[in-house]
C-alpha distance (Angstrom), angle and dihedral (degrees) to the residues before:
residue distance angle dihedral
X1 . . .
X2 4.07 . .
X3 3.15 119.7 .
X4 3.29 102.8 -110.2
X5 3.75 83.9 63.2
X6 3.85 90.9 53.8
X7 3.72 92.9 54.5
X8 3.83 92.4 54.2
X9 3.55 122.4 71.9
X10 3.76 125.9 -118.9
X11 3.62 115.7 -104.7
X12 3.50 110.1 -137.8
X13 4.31 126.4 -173.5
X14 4.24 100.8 -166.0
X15 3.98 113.4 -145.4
X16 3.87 117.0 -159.2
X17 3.68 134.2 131.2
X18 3.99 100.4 -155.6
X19 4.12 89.4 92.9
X20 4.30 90.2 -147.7
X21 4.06 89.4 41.2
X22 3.39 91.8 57.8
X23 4.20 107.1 35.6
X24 3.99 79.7 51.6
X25 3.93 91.6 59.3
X26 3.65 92.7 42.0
X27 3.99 86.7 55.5
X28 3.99 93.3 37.3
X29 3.89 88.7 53.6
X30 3.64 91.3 43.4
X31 3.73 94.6 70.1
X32 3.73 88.5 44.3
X33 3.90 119.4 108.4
X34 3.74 117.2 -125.1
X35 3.94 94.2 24.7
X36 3.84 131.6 106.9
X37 3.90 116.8 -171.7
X38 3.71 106.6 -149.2
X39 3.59 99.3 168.4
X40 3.97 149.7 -10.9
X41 4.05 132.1 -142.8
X42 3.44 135.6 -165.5
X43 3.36 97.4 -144.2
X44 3.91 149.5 -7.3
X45 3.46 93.9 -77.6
X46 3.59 93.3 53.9
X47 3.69 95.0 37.1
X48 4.13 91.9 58.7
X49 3.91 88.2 45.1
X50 3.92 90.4 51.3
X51 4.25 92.7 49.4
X52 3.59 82.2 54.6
X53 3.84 102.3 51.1
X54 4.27 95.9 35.2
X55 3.79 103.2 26.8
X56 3.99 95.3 -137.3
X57 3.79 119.6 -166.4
X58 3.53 97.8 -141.4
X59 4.38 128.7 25.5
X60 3.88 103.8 -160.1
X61 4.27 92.4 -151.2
X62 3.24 134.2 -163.2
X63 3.51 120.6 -157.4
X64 4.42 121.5 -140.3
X65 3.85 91.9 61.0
X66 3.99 125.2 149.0
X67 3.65 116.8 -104.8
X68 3.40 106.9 2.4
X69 3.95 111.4 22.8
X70 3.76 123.0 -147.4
X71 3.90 96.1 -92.7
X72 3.54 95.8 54.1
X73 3.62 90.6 42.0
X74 3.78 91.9 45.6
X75 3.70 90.5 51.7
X76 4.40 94.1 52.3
X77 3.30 91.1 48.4
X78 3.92 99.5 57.0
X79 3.52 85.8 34.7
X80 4.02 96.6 58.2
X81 3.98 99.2 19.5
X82 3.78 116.2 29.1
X83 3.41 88.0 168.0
X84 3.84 84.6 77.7
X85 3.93 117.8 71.4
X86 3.57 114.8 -154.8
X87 4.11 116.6 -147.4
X88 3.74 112.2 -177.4
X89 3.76 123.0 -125.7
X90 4.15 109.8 -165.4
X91 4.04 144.6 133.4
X92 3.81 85.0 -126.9
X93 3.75 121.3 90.3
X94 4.08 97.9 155.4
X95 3.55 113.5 131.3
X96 4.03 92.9 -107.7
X97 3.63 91.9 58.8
X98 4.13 88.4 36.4
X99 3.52 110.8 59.0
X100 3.93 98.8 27.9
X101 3.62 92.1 64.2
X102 4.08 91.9 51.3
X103 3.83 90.1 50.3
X104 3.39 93.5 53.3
X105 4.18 92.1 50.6
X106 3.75 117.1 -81.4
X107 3.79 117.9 147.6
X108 4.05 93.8 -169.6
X109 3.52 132.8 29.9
X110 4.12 123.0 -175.1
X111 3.57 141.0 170.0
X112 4.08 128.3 -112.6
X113 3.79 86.7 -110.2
X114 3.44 94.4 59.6
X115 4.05 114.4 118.8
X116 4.01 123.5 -119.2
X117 4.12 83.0 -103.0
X118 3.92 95.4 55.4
X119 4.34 90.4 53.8
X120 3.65 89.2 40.9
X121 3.74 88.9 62.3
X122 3.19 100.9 36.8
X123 3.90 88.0 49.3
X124 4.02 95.4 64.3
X125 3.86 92.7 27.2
X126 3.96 89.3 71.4
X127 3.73 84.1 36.6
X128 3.61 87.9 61.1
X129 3.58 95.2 44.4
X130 4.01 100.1 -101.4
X131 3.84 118.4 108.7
X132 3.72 120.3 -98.4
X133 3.99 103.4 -136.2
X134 3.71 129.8 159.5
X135 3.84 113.7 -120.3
X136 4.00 85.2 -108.4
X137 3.74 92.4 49.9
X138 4.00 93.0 52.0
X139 3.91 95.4 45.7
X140 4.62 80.5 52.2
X141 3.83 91.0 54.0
X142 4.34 95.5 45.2
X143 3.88 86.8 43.2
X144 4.00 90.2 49.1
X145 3.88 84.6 38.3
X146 3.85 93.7 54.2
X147 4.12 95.2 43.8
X148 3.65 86.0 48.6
X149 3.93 92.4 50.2
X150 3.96 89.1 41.9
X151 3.78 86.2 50.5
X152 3.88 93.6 56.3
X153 3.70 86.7 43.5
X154 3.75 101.7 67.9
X155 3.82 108.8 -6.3
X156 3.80 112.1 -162.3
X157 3.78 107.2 -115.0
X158 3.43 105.9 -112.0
X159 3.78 119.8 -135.6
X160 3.99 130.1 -154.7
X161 3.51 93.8 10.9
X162 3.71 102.6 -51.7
X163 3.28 124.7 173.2
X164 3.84 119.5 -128.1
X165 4.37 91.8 -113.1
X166 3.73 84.6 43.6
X167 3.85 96.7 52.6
X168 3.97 82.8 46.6
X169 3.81 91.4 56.2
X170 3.36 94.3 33.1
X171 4.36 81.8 65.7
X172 3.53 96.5 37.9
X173 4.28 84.9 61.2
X174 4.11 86.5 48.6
X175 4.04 86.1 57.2
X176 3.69 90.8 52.9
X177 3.95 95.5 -106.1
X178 3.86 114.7 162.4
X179 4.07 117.0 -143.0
X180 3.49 96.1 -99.5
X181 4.45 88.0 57.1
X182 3.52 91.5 40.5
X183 3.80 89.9 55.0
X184 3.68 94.9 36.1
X185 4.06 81.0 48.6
X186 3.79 97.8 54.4
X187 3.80 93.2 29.8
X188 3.82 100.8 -112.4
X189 3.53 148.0 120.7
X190 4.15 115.4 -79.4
X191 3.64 83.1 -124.4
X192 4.01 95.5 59.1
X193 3.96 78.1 46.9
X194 3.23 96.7 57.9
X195 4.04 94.3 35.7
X196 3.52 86.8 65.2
X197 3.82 95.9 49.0
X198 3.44 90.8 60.3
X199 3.90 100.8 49.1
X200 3.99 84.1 53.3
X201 3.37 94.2 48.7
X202 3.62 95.0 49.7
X203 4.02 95.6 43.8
X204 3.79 92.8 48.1
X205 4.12 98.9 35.6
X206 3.82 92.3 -125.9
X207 4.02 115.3 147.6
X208 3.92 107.8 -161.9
X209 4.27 133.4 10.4
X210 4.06 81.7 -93.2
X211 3.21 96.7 72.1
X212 4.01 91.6 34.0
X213 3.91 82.9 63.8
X214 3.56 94.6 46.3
X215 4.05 85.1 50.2
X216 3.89 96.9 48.4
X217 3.73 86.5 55.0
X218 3.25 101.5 39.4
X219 3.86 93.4 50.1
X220 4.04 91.2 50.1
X221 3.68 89.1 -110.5
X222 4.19 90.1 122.4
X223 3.35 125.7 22.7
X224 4.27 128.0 -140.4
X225 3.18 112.5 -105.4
X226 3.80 120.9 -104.3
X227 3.87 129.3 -101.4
């Protein structure tokens, strides 16, 4: 960052839909040094409409918002202002609410229990062109980075059709996982889990996670134990 650019405060538009949420971050930011709130919206809607009218450098966004929710939002606003970065404020750090929200152009991306001195930083480090990720966010996107590379590394051959995340489920059943682990496991929703269970079922004819561990085994996807 110049210095020029350290001498001027960032202006910041906040975008939440909880009314209290939201009038607290606009006060919390307002004792913060470095950081100029210029505007507040309720929603995506109202958060692309504000970029628009005040120019902002920075939209702190949350994410479950009426309307227009903070992914779609995030993705207008780099699409019709890149001069605006978008960092994501919100309780949810699952991988469904995670990697959408990068995809669709957010630099930064924090938890609600961050501290005024974590969105600060994260502020003027996607101002500076870094990212602005919590510690707990960064240690997600190496661990999704190192299944991914692991993945690549030795792909399971996938039998009947499978699909890669169904021959990954389909393993997690032979170890005994329940839908809840396997989601926990693969960081998604119970429902994906059990989404995926069904499509294997149906392309391989099996009827119950029985005869999905029989399968595995039989098909050289696990191996027995030895001695």
């Amino acid at each position: 960052m110049t210095e020029e650019a350290e001498r001027k405060p960032a202006r910041v538009v906040v975008a939440d839909d909880q009314t209290v949420v939201r009038e607290g971050i606009v006060m919390l930011l307002g004792l913060l040094p470095g950081i100029e709130v210029v505007g507040a919206a309720g929603d995506g809607e109202e958060a692309v409409r504000l970029v628009a009218e005040v120019a902002p450098d920075v939209v702190l966004m949350d994410l479950r918002m009426p309307r227009c929710d903070g992914v779609e939002a995030t993705r207008r606003i780099r699409a019709e202002h890149p001069g605006t970065q978008v960092v994501v404020l919100t309780t949810y750090a699952d991988d469904e609410s995670l990697f959408p929200a990068l995809a669709a152009g957010a630099r930064g991306y924090l938890t609600k229990d961050a501290d005024g001195e974590e969105i600060v930083r994260a502020v003027h480090s996607v101002l500076s062109g870094d990212a602005g990720l919590s510690p707990s966010i960064q240690r997600r996107l190496l661990e999704r980075l190192t299944e991914t590379e692991a993945r690549q590394a030795a792909p399971p051959e996938a039998p009947d059709g499978l699909t890669v995340r169904e021959t990954e489920v389909l393993l997690l059943i032979a170890e005994g996982l329940s839908n809840q682990e396997i989601g926990r496991r693969l960081h998604v929703s119970t429902a994906t889990v059990k989404t995926h269970i069904n499509n294997l079922f149906a392309k391989t004819g099996l009827k119950d996670r029985a005869q999905a561990v029989r399968y595995a085994y039989g098909k050289g996807l696990v191996r027995p134990p030895v001695g």
